[in-house]
C-alpha positions as CSV (number, residue, x, y, z in Angstrom):
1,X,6.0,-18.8,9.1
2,X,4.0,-15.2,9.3
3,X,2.1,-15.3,12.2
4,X,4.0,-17.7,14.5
5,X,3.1,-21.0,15.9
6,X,1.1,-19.8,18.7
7,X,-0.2,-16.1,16.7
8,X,1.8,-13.6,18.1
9,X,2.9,-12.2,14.7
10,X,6.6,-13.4,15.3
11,X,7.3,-16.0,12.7
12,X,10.4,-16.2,10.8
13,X,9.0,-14.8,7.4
14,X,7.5,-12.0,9.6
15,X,11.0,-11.1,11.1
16,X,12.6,-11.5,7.9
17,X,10.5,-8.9,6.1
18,X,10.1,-7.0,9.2
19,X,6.1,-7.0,9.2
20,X,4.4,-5.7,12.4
21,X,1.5,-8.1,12.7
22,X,-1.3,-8.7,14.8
23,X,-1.0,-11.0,18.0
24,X,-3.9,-13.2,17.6
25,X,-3.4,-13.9,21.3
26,X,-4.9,-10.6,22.4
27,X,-9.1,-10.7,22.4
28,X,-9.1,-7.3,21.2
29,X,-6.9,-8.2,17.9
30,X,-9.9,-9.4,15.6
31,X,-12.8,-8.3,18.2
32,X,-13.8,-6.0,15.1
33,X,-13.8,-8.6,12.0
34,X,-16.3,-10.7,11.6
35,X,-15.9,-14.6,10.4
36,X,-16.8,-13.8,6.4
37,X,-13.6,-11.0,6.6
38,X,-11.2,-13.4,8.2
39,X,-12.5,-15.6,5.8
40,X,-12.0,-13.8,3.1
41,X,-9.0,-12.6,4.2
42,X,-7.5,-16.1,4.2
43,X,-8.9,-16.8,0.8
44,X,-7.8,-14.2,-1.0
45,X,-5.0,-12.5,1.3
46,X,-4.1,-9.1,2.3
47,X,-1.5,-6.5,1.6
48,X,1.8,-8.5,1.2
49,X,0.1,-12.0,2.5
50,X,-0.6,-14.1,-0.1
51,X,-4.4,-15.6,-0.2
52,X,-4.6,-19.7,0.7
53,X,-7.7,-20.0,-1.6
54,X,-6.0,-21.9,-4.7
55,X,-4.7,-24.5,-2.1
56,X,-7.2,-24.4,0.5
57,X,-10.8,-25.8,0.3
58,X,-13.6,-23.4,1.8
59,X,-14.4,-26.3,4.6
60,X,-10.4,-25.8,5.7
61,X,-10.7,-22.6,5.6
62,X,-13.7,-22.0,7.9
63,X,-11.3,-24.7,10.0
64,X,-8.9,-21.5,9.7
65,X,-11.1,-19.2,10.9
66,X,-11.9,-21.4,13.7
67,X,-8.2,-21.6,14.5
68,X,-7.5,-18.2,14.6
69,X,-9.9,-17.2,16.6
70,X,-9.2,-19.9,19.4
71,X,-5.8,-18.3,19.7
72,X,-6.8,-15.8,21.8
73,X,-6.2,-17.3,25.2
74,X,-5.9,-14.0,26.9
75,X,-9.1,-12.9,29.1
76,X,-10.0,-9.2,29.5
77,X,-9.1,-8.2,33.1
78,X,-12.4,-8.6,35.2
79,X,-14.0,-5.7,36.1
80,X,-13.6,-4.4,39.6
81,X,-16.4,-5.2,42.2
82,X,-19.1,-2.5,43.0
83,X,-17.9,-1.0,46.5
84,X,-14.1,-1.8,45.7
């Protein structure tokens, strides 16, 4: 709904309340949080997102964590070749 089905911060809900939000799909998006912030984060929300922790079980949310991070699918550009 928030951060879209594949996490480039376009869901509906986003749209509809007009958030700017991260695009998990980038490596450098959450290169700077570790797992226990995301974690954290999902638990007990953040700003205007509402925290999963009264539905979600700390195992699922771990799972979360995991799937949040496996978004990114984007690889940095590889550096150029010594002598190019």
């Amino acid at each position: 709904m928030c951060h879209g089905a594949d996490g480039s911060g376009d869901g509906d809900l986003a749209a509809d309340m007009k958030l700017k939000l991260l695009d998990f799909r980038e490596p450098d998006a959450l290169k700077n949080m570790t797992d226990g912030e995301l974690y954290w984060i999902i638990e007990k929300g953040k700003g205007q997102m509402t925290g999963e922790g009264d539905r979600v079980k700390p195992p699922e949310i771990w799972g979360l964590v995991d799937y949040v991070r496996s978004m990114s699918t984007k690889k940095p550009a590889a550096a150029p070749k010594a002598g190019s």
